[in-house]
N, C-alpha and C positions, 0 to 999 in steps of 0.2 A: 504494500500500500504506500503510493509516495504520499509525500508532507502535505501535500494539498487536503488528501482524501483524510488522512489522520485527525487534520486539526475539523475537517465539517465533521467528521464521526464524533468526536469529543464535542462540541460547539450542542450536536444535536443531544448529548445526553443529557444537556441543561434544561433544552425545552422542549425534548419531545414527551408522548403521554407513558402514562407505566408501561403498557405494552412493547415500547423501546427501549426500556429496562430493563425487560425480563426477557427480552429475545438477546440483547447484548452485554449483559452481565453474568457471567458463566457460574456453575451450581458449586462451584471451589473457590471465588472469588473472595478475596480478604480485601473489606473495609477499615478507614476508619476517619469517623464524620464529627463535625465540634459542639456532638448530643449523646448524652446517655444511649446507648450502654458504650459508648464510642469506638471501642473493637467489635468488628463483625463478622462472620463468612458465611460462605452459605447461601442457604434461601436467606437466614435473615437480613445478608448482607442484601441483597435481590429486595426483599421488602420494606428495609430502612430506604433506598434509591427510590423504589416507587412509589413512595411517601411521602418524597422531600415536595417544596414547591416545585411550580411547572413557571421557569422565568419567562417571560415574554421575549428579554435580551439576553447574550452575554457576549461580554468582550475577552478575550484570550489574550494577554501580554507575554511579556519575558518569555514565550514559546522556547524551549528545547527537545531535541527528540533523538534517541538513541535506539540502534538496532542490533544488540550486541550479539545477537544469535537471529539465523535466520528461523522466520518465524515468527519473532518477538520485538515487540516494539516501547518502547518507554519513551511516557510524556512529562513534561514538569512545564509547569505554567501558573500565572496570575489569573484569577478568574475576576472579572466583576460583572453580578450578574443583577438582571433589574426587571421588575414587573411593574403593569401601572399600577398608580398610587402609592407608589414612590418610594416601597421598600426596597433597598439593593443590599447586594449580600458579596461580599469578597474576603477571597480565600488564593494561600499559595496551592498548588494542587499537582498531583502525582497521579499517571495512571498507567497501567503494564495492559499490553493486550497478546493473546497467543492466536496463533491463525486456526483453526480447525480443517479447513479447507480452502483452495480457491478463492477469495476474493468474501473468505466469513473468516468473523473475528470477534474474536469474544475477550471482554475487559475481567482479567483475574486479580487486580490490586488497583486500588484506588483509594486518598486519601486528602483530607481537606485541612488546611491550616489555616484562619482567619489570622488577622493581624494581632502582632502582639501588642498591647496596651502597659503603655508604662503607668506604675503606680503614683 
């Protein structure tokens, strides 16, 4: 998958419906998101994802992508993501994907870092 198609696959797991979360988040998948229970895997990981809001936007920054094994792809990125009425939400963010097949890909590690806040 080159870098084009990578960052819409990511970009769409912001706002598409749960049904794009449970076809692209694989049943071995380790989360971890900045909400109780914050480790995940699994289905739960699969239904913590299809739970979260549905953003209307998101903006993807500081984009990185490594391919350290054929097959495998790792992302790291800035996310800021926004829906109307004016809540946004940003996070540093990490996601691994393994190929299954041809031109399918399924996200097995994914993790969200909101900003730190000084005391």
């Amino acid at each position: 998958m080159d870098d084009q198609r990578v960052w819409a696959f990511e970009e769409s797991l912001w706002t598409a419906d749960a049904d794009r979360y449970r076809s692209s988040i694989d049943e071995q998948c380790l989360m971890v998101l900045p909400k109780p229970p914050f480790a995940m895997s699994g289905r739960q990981a699969v239904d913590a994802v299809a739970a979260t809001p549905r953003w209307d936007r998101v903006e993807l920054s500081e984009r990185r992508v490594a391919r350290p094994q054929e097959g495998m792809i790792v992302v790291a990125y800035k996310a800021r993501a926004g829906m109307d009425g004016g809540e946004v939400y940003e996070a540093h963010c990490t996601s691994t994907y393994r190929r299954l097949a041809h031109d399918e890909w399924r996200v097995v590690q994914h993790q969200q870092t909101p900003p730190m806040l000084a005391p």
